[in-house]
DSSP file (Angstrom, degrees, kcal/mol; ACC not computed):
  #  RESIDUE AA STRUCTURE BP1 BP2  ACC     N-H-->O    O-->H-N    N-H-->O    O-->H-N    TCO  KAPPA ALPHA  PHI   PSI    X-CA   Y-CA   Z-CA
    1    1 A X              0   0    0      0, 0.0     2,-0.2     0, 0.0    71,-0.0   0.000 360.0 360.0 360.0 132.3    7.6   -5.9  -21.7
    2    2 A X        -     0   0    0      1,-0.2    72,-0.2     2,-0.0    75,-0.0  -0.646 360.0-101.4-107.0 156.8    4.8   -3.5  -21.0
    3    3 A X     >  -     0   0    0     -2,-0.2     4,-1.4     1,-0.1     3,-0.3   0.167  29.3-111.0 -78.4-172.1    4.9    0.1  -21.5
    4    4 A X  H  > S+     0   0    0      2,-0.2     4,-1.8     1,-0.2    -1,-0.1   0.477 124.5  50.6-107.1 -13.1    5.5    2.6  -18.5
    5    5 A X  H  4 S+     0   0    0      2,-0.2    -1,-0.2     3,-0.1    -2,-0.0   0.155 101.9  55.7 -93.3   5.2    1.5    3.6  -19.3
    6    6 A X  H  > S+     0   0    0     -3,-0.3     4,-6.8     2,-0.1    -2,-0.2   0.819 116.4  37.3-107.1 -54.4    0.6    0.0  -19.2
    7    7 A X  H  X S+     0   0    0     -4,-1.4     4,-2.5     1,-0.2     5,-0.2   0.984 118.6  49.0 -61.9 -65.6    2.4    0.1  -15.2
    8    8 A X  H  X S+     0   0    0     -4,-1.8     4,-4.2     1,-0.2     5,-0.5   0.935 115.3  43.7 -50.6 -37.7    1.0    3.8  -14.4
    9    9 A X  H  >>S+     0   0    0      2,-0.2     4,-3.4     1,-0.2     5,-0.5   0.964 112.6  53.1 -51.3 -60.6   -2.6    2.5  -15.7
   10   10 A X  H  X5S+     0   0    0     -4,-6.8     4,-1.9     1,-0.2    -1,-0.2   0.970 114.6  45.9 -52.2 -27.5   -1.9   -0.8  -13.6
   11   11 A X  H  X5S+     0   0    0     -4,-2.5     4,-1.5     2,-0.2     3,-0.4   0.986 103.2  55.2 -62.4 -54.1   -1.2    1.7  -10.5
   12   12 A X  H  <5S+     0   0    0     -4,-4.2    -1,-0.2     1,-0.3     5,-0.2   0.765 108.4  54.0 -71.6 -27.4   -3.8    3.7  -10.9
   13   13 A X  H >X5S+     0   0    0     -4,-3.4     3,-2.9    -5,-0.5     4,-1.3   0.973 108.0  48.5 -51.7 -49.7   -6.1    0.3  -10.7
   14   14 A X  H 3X<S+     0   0    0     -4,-1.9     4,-3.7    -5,-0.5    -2,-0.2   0.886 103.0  55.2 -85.0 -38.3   -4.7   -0.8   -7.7
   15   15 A X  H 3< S+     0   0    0     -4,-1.5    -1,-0.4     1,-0.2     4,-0.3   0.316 116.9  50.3 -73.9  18.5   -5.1    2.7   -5.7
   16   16 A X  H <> S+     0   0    0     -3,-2.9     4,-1.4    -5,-0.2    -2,-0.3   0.549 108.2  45.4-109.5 -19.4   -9.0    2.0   -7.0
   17   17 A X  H  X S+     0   0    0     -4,-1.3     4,-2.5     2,-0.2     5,-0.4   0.956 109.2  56.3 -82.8 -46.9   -9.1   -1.1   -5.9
   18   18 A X  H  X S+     0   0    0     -4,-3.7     4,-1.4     1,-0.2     3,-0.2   0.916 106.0  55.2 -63.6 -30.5   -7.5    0.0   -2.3
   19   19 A X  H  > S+     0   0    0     -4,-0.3     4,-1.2     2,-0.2    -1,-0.2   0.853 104.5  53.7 -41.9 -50.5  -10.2    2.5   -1.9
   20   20 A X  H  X S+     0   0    0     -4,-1.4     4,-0.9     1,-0.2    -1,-0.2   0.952 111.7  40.7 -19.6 -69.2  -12.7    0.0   -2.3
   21   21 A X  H  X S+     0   0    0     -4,-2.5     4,-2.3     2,-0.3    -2,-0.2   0.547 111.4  57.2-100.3 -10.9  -11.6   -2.2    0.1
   22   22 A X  H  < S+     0   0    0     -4,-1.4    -1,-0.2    -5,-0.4    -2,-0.2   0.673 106.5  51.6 -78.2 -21.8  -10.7    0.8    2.7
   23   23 A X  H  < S+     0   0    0     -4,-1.2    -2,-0.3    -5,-0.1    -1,-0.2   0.871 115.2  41.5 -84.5 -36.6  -14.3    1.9    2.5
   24   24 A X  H  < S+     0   0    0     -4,-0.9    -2,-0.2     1,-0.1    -3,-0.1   0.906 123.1  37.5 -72.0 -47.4  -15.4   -1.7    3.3
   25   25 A X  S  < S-     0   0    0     -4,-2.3     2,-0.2     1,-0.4    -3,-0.2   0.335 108.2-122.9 -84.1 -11.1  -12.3   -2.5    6.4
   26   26 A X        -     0   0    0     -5,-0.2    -1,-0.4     2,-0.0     2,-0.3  -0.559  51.7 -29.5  88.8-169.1  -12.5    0.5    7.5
   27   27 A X        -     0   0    0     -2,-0.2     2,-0.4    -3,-0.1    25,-0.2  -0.721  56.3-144.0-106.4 141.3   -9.3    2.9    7.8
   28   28 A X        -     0   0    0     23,-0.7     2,-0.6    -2,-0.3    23,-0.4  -0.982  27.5-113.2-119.4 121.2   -5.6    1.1    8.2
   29   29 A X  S    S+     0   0    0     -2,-0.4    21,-0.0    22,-0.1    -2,-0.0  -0.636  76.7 137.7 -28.2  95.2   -2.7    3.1   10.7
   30   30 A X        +     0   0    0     -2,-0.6    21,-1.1    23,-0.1    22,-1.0  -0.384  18.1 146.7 -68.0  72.5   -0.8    3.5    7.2
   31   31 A X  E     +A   50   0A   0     19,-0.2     2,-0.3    20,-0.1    19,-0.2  -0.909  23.6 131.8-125.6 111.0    0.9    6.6    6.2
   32   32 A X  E     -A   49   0A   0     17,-5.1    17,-1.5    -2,-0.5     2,-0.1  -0.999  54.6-110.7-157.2 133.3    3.7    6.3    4.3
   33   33 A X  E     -A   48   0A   0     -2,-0.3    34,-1.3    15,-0.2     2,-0.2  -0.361  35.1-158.3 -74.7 163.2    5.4    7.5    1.3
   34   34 A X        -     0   0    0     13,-2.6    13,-0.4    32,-0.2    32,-0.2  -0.596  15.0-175.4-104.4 170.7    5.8    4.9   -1.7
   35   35 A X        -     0   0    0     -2,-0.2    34,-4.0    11,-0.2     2,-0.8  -0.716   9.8-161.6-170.4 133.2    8.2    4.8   -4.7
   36   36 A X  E     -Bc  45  69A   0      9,-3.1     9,-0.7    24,-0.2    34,-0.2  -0.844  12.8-156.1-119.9  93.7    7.6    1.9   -7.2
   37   37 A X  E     -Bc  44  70A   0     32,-2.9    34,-0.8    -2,-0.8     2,-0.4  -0.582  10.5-169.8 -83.4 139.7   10.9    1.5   -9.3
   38   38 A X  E > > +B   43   0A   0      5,-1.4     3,-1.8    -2,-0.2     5,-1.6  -0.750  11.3 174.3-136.1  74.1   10.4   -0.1  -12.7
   39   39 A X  T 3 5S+     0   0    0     -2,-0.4     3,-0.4     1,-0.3    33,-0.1   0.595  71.7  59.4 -83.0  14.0   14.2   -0.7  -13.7
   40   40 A X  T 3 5S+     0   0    0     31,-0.3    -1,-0.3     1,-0.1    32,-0.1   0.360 117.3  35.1 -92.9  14.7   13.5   -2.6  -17.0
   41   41 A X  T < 5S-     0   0    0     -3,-1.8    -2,-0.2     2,-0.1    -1,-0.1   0.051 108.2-127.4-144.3  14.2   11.7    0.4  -18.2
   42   42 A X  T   5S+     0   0    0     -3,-0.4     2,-0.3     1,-0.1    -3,-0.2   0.738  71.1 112.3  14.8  54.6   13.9    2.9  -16.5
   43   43 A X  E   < -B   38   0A   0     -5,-1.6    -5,-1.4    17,-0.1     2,-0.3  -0.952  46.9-163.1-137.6 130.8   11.1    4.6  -15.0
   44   44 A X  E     -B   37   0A   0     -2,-0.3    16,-1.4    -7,-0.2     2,-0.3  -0.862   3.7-163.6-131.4 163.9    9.7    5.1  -11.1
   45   45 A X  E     -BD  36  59A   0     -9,-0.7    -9,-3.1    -2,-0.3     2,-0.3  -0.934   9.5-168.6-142.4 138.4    6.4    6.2  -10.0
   46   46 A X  E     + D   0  58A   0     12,-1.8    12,-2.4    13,-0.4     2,-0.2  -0.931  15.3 160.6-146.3 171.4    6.1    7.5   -6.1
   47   47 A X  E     -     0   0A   0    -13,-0.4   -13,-2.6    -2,-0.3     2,-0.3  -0.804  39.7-100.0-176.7 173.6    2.5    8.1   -4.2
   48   48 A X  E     -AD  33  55A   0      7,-0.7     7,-1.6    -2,-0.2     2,-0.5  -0.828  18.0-149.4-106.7 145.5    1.2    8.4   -0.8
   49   49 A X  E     +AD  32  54A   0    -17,-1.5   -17,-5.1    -2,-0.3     5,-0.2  -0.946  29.7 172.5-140.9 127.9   -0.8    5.3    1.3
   50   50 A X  E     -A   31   0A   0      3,-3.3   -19,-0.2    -2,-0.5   -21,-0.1  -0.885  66.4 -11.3-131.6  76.1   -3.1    7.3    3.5
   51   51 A X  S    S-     0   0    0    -21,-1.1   -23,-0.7   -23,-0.4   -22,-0.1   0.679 128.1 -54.3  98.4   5.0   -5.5    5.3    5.4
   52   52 A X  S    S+     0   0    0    -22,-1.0     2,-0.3     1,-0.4   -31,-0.1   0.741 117.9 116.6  87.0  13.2   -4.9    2.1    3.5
   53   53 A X        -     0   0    0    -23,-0.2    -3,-3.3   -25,-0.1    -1,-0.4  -0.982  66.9-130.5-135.7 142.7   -5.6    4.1    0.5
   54   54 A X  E     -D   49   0A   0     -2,-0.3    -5,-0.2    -5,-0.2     2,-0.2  -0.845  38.7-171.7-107.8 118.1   -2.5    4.9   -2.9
   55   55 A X  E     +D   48   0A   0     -7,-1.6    -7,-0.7    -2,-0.4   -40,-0.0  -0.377  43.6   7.5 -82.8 170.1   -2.7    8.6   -3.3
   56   56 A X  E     -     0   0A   0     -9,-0.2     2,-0.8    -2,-0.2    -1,-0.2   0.540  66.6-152.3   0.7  84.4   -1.1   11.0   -5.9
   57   57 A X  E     -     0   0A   0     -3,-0.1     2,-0.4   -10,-0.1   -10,-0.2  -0.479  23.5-172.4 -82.1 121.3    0.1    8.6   -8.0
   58   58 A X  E     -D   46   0A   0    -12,-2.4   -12,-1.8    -2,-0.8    -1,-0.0  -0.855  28.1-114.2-117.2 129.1    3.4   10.8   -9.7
   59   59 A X  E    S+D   45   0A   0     -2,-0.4   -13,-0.4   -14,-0.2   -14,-0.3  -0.213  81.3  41.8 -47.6-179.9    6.0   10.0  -12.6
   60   60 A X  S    S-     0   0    0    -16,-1.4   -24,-0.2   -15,-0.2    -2,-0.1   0.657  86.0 -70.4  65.7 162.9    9.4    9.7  -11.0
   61   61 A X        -     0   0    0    -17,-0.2   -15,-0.1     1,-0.1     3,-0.1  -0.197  20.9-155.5 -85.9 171.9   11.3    8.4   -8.1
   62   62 A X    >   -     0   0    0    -17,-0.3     3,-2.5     1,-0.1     2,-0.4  -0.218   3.5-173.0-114.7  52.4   11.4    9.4   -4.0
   63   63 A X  T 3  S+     0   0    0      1,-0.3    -1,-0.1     3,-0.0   -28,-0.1   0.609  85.7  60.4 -14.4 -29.2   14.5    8.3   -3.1
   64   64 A X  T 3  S+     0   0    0     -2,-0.4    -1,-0.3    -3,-0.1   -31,-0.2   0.166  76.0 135.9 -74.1  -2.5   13.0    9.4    0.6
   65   65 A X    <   -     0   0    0     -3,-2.5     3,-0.1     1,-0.2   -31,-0.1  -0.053  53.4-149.8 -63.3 140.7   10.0    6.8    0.3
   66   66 A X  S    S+     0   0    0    -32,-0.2    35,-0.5     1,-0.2     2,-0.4   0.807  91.2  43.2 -85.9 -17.4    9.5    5.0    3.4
   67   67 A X  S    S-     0   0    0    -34,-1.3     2,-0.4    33,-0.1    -1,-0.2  -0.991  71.4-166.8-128.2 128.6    8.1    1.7    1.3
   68   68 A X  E     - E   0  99A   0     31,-2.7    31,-2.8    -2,-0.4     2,-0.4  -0.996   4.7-169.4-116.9 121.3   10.5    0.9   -2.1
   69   69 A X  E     -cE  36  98A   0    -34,-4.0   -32,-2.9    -2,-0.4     2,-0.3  -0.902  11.1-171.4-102.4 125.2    8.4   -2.0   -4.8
   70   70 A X  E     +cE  37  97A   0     27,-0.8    27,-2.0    -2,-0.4     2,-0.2  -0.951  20.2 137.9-107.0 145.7   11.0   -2.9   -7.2
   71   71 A X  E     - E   0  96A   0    -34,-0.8   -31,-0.3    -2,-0.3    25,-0.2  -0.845  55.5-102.9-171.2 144.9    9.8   -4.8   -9.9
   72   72 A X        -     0   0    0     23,-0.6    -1,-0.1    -2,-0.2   -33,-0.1   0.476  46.3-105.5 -51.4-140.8   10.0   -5.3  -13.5
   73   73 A X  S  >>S+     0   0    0      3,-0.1     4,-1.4     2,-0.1     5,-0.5   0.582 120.5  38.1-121.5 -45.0    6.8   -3.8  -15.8
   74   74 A X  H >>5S+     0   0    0      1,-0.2     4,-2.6   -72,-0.2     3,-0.8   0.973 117.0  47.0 -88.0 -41.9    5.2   -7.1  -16.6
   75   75 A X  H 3>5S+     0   0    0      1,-0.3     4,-2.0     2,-0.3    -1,-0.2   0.690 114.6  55.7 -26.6 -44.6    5.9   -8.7  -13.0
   76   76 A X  H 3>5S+     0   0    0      2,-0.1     4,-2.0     3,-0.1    -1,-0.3   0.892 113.7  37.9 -60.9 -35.7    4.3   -4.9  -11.6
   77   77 A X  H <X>S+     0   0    0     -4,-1.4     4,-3.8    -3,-0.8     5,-0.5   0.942 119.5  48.0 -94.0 -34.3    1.0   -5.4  -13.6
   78   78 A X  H  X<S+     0   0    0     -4,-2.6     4,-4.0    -5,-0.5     7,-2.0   0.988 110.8  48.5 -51.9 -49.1    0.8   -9.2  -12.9
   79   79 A X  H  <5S+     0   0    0     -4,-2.0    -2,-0.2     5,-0.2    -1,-0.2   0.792 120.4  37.7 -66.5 -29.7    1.4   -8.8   -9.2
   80   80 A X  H  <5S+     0   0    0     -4,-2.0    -1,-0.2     1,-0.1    -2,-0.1   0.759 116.1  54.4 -79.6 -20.6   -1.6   -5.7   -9.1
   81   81 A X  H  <5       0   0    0     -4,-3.8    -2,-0.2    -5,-0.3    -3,-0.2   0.961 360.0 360.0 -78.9 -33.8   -4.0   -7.8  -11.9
   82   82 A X     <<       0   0    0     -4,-4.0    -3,-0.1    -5,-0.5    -4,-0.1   0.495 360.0 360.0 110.6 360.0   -3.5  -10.9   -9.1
   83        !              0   0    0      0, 0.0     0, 0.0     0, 0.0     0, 0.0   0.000 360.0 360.0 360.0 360.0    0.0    0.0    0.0
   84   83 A X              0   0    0      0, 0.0     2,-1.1     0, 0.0    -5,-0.2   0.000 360.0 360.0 360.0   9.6   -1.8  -13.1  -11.8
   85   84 A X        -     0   0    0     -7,-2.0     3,-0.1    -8,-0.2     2,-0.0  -0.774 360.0-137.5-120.4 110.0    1.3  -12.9   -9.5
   86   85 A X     >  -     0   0    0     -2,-1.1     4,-0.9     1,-0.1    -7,-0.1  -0.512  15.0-144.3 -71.3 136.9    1.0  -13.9   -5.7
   87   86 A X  H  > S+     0   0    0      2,-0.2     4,-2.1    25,-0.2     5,-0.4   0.875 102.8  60.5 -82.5 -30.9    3.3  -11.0   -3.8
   88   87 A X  H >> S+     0   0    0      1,-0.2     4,-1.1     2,-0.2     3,-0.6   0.898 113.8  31.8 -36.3 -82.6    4.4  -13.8   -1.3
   89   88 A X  H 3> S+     0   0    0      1,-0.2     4,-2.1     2,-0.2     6,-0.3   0.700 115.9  61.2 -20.7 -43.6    6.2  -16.1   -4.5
   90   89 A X  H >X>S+     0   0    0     -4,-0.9     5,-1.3     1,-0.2     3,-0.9   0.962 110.0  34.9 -71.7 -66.7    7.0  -13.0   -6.2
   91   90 A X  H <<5S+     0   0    0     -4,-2.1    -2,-0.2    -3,-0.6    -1,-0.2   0.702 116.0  58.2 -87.6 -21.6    9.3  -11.7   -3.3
   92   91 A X  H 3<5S+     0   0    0     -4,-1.1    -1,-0.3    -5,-0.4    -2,-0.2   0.907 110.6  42.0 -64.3 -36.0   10.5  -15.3   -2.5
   93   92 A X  H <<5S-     0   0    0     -4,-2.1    -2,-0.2    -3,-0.9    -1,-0.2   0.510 119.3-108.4-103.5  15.2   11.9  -15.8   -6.0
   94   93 A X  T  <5S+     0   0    0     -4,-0.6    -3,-0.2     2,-0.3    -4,-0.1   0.633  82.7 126.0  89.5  11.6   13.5  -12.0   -6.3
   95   94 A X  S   <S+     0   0    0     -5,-1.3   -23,-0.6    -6,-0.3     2,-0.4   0.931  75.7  14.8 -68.0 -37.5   10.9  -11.1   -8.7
   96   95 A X  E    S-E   71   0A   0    -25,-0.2     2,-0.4    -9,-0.1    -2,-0.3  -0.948  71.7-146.5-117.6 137.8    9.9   -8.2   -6.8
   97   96 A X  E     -E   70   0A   0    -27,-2.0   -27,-0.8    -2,-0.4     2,-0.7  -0.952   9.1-176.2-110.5 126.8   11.5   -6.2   -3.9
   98   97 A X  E     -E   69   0A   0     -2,-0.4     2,-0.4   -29,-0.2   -29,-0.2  -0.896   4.0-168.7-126.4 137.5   10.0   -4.6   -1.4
   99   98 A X  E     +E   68   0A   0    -31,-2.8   -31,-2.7    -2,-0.7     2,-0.3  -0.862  34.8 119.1-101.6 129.7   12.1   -2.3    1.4
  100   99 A X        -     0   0    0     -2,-0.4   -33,-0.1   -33,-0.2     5,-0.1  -0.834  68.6 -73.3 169.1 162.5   10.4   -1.2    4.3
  101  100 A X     >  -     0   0    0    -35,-0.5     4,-2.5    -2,-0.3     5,-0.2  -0.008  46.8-128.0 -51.8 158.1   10.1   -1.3    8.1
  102  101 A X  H  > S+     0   0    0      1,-0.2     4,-1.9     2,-0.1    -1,-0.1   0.931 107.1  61.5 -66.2 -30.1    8.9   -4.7    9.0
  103  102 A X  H  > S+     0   0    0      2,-0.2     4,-1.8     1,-0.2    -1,-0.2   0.830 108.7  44.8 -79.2 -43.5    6.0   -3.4   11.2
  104  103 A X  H  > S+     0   0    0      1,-0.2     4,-8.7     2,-0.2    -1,-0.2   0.944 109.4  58.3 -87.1 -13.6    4.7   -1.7    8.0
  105  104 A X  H  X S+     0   0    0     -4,-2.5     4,-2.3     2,-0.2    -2,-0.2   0.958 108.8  48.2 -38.2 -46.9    5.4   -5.3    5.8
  106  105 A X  H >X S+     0   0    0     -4,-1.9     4,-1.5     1,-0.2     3,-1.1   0.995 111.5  42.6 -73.2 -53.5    3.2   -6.8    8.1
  107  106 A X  H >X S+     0   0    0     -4,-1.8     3,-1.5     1,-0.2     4,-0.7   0.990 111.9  61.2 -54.5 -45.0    0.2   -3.9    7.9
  108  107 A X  H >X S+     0   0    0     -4,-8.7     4,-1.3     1,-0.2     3,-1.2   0.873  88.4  71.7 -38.7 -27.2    0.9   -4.1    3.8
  109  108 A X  H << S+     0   0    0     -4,-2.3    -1,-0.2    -3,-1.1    -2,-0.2   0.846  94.7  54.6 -61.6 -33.6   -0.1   -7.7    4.0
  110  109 A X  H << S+     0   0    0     -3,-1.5    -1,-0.3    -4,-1.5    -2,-0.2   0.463 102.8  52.4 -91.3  -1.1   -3.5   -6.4    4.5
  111  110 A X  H <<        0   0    0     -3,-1.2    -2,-0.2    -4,-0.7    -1,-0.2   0.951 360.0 360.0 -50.6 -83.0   -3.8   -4.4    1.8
  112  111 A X     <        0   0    0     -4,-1.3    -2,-0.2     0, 0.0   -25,-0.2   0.084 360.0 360.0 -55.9 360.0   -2.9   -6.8   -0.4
């Protein structure tokens, strides 16, 4: 089980990574709060995605997030290192993710 610094660390990768790839694609119609639930570790993390880019990455949960990731702590850092495909993960309940459909479908292109 990875630590709750091992997930915020993984986070804080992934909003680098989406920066990256937002300077390259250009800017994505995506503004939306987040909240990233980590219940084996009883711990949440919530942020902003602004432009196709994860903003103010914050202990604690938003209960008001417009996008909910559940996922355990090693199943979060696999699915951000890229040893875990998000498709698989969310077909076999490893992960959940809640959100409008319309913004599934623009996440896809994140990811």
């Amino acid at each position: 089980m990875a630590t709750a610094e091992e997930c915020r660390t993984a986070l804080e990768k992934l909003a680098a990574r989406l920066d990256a790839n937002a300077a390259t694609r250009g800017k994505l119609d995506l503004d939306r709060t987040l909240a990233c639930r980590v219940p084996d570790l009883s711990t949440a993390f919530h942020a902003r995605l602004e432009g196709g880019r994860l903003l103010d990455i914050t202990d604690g949960d938003d209960p008001k997030a417009k996008i909910a990731l559940t996922a355990d702590s090693d199943d979060l850092i696999a699915l951000v290192t890229g040893r875990l495909d998000v498709t698989k993960a969310i077909a076999s309940r490893q992960v959940a993710i809640k959100a409008n459909p319309f913004d599934l479908l623009k996440l896809r292109k994140l990811l």
